[in-house]
C-alpha positions in Angstrom: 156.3 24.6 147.6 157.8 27.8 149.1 161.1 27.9 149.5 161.6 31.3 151.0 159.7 30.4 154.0 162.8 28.4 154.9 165.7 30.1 157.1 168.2 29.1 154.4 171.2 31.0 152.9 170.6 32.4 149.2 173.3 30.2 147.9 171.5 27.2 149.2 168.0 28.2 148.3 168.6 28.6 144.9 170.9 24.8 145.3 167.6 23.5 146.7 165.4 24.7 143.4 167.5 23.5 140.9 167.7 20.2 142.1 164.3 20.1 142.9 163.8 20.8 139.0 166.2 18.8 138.2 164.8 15.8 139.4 160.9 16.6 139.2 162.5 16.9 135.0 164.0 13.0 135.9 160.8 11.7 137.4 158.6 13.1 134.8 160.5 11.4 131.6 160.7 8.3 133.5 164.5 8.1 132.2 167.4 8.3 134.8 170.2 10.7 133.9 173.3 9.2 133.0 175.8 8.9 135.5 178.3 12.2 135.6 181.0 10.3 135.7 180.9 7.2 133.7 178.0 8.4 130.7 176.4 5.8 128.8 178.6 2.9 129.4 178.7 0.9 125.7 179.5 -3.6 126.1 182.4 -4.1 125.7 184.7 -8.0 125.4 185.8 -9.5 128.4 189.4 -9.1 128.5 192.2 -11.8 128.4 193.6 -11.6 132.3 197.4 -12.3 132.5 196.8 -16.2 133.7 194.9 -16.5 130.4 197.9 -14.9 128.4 200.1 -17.5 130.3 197.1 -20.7 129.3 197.2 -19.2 125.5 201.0 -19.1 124.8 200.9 -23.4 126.1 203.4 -25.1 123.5 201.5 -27.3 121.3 200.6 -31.0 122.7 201.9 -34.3 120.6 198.5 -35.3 120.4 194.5 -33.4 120.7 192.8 -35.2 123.1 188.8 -35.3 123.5 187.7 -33.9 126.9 184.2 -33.9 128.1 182.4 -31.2 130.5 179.2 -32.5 132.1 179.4 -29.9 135.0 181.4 -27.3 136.9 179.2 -27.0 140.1 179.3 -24.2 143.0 179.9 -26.3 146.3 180.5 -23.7 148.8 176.7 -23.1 149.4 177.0 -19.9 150.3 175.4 -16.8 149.9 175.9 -13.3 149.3 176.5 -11.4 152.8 175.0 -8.2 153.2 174.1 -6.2 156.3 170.8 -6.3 158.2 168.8 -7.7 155.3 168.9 -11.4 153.9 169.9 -12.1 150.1 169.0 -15.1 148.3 171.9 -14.4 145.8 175.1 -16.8 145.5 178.5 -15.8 146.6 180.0 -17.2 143.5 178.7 -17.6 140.0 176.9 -20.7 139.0 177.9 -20.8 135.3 180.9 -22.6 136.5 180.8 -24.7 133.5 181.1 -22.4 130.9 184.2 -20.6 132.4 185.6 -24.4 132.5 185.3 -24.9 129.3 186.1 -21.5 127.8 189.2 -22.0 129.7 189.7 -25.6 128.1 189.6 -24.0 124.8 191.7 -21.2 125.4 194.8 -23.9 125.9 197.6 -23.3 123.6 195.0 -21.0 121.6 193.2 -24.4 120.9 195.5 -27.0 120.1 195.4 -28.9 123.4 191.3 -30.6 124.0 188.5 -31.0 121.8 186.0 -29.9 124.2 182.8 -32.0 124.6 180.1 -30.4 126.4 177.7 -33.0 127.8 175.8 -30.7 130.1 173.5 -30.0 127.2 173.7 -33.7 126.1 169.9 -34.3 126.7 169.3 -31.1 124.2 171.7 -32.7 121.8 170.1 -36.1 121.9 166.6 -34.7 121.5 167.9 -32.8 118.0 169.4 -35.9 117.1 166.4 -37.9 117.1 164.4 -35.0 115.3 166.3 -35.2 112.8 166.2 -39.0 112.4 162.3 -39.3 113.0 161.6 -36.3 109.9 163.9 -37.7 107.2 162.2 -41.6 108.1 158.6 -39.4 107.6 159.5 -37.4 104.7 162.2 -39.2 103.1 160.9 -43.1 103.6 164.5 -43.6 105.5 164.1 -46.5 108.0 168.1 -45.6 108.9 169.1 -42.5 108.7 172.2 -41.8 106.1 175.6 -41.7 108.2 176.6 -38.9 105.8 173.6 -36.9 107.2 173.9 -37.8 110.8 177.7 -39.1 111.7 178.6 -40.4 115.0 178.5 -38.3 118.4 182.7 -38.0 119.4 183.9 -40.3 122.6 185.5 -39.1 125.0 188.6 -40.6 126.8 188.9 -37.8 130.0 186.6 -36.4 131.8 186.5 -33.5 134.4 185.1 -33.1 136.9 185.6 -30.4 140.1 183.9 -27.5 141.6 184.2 -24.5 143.5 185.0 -26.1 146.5 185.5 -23.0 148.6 184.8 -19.1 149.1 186.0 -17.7 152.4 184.9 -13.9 153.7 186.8 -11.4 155.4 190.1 -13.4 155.1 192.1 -9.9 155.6 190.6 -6.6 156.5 191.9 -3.6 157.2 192.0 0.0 157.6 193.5 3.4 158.7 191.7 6.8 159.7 192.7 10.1 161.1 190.2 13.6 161.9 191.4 17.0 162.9 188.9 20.2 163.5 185.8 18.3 162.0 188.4 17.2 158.7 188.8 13.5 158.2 189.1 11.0 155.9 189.7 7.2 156.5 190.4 4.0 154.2 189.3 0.2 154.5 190.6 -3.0 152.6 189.0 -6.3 153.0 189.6 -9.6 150.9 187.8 -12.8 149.9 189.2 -15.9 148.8 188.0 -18.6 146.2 189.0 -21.7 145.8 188.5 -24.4 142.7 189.4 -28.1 142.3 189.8 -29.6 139.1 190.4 -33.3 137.9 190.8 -35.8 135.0 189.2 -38.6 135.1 189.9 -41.6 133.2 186.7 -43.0 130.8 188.0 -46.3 130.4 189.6 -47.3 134.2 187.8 -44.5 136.3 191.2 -43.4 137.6 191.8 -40.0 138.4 194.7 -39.3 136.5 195.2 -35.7 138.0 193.5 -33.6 140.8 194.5 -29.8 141.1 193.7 -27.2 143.4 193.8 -23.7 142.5 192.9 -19.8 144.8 192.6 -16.5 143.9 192.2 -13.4 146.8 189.6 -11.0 145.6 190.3 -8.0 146.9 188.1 -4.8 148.0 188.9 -1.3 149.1 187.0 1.8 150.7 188.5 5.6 150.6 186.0 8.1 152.5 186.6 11.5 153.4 184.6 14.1 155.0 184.0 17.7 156.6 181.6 19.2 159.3 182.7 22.6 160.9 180.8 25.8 161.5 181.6 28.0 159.0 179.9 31.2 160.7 177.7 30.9 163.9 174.3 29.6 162.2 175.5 27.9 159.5 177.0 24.4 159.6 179.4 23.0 156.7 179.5 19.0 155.7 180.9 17.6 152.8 181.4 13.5 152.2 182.6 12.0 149.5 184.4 8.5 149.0 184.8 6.2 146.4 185.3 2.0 146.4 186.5 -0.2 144.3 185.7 -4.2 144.1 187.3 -7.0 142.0 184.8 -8.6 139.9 184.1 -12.0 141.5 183.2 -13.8 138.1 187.1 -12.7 137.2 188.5 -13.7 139.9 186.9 -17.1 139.5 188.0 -17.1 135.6 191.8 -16.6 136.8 191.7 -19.5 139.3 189.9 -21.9 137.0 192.5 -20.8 134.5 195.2 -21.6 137.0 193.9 -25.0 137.7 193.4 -26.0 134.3 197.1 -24.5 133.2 198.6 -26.9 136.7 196.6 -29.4 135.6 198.3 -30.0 131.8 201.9 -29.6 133.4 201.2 -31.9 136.1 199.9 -34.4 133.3 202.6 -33.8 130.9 205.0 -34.5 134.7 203.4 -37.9 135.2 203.5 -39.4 131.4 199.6 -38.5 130.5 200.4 -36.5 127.4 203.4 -34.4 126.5 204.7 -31.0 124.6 205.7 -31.5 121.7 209.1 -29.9 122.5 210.6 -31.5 125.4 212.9 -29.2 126.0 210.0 -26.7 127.0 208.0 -29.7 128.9 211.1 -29.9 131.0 211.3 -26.0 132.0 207.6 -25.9 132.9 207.7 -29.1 135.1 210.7 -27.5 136.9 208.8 -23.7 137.4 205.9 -26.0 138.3 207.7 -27.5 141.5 209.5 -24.9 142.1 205.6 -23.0 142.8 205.0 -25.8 144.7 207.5 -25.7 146.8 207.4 -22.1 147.7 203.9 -23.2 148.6 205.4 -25.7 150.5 207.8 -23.4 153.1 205.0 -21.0 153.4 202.9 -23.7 155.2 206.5 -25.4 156.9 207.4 -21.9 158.0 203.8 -21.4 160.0 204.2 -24.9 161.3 207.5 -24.3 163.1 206.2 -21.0 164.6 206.7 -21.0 168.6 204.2 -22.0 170.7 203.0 -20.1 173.8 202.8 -22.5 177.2 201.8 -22.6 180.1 204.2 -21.2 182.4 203.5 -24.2 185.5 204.8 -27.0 182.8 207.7 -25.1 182.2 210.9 -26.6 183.5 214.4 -25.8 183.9 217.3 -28.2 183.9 220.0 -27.0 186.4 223.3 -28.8 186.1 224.5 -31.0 188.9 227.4 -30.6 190.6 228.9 -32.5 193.6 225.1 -34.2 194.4 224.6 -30.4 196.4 221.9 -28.9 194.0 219.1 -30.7 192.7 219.0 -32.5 189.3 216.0 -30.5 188.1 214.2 -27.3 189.3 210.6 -26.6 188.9 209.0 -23.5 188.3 206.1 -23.2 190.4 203.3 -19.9 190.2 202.8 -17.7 193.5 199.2 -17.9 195.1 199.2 -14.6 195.7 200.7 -12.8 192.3 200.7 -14.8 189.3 204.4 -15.0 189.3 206.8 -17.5 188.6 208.9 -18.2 192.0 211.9 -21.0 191.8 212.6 -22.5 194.9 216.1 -21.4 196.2 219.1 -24.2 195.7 221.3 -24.8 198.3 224.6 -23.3 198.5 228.2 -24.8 197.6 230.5 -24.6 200.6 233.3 -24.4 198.3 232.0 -21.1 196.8 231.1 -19.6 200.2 235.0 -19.7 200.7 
């Protein structure tokens, strides 16, 4: 291709080679170039988030107790939104489970459950018998050794939840300003997600505790951008912008975390199980209402916001004196206007003089 037969600027012809070059070299290798900002990004851990710190440093229980997992299950239904094109993808992650019970063993770095997970239990079972079908083959065993195959651990809790809720666009927001073809603007937006966790009692079926936990997942935009005429023929624009988006699968972890942390103080508050210090249980079931009731005026503080009404059922109670004015005044609304008109009371001929 020619590019002299273009009307272009020097500067920009030889622009226009190199990154034809440049990526003519990309598409022959087959090998994307590494990103100029980020390189080769190496795997790294997940790291502990701050409600994990707070599920970690748990006093130690009394007693370990067994838990079981069967399954942690998304229940929203809902799938990713994007513009103009349709996605089969999930809003929220489906490996619910695993974050549950990660979570769960987390808990006072370990001390608190023995976690049981029964969403493999077909898998488990299937090994199980395996192993009791080739030593009866091999070995002449018509019952298996206990020492070679002890018994499967009972549970006495179960839980059981989901993620019962993940709501779009719950804030957005935004802020722009341009001045001689320079501008930049910002947007924000938010996302909620919402988990419910419970304990479940193996030998009654009682649910011994049911929490509810949300975490906002937040998302921001920062654009910025410049078209002006340089000199008569040639035209300037420049964009750039950047975003930046909380991982959902993190935002998720924290508000599992948040459930399952409410969930052992609420437990320890209603006699379940119990710290081992007491003295500790007591300070945690206090910061525990003292959440919930700051929870609590948020929702009483929207409740006793005024109400707008509709002006004709509006009345006003004028005080009576001597039987001359009426007991009550109504407001009435003026054919013509809109506008609230009261009718006009008599007059006192004591103040008339």
């Amino acid at each position: 291709m020619n590019f002299d037969s273009f009307s272009l600027p020097s500067g920009l012809r030889a622009m226009t080679k190199l990154a034809a070059i440049a990526g003519a070299t990309a598409l022959a290798g087959c090998t994307p170039a590494p990103s100029p900002f980020f390189g080769e990004a190496q795997p790294t851990l997940v790291a502990p988030t701050q409600q994990s710190m707070a599920l970690r440093t748990l006093p130690s229980p009394i007693q370990r107790m067994n838990v079981a997992v069967y399954d942690f299950p998304d229940l929203t239904g809902q799938y990713e939104e994007r513009e103009l094109v349709q996605s089969l993808s999930r809003a929220v992650s489906q490996g619910g489970s695993a974050v549950l019970i990660k979570a769960l063993q987390d808990a006072g770095e370990g001390r608190w459950f023995s976690v049981l997970d029964r969403a493999s239990l077909p898998d488990l079972v299937r090994e199980r018998q395996i192993l009791t079908e080739m030593r009866r083959q091999y070995r002449g065993e018509d019952e298996v050794n206990p020492a070679a195959l002890g018994p499967l651990l009972h549970a006495g809790i179960i839980l059981q939840g989901g993620i019962v809720g993940y709501d779009s666009n719950t804030q957005t927001g935004g802020a722009g300003a341009r001045l001689l073809g320079v501008g930049a603007n910002s947007e924000w937006r938010t996302d909620t997600v919402t988990v419910s966790l419970r304990a479940v009692s193996t030998s009654t079926g009682e649910v011994l505790t049911n929490t509810m936990a949300q975490k906002s997942i937040g998302s921001s935009l920062i654009q910025g951008s410049i078209f002006s005429y340089i000199e008569l023929d040639e035209l300037l624009e420049v964009e750039a912008g950047m975003s930046a988006n909380e991982p959902r699968l993190i935002a998720l972890q924290q508000a599992i975390e948040k459930a399952v942390y409410s969930m052992i103080i609420e437990g320890a508050e209603k006699g379940i199980w119990s710290f081992s210090d007491k003295a500790t249980q007591s300070r945690l079931i206090a910061k525990n209402k003292s959440e919930k009731l700051g929870a609590y005026s948020a929702y009483a503080r929207l409740a006793k916001a005024p109400q707008t009404r509709n002006p004709a059922s509006i009345k006003q109670t004028v005080p009576k004196k001597k039987d001359v004015a009426p007991a009550s005044v109504v407001r009435e609304l003026t054919p013509e206007t809109g506008a609230v008109r009261l009718p006009t009371p008599p007059v006192d001929d004591e103040v008339l003089g």
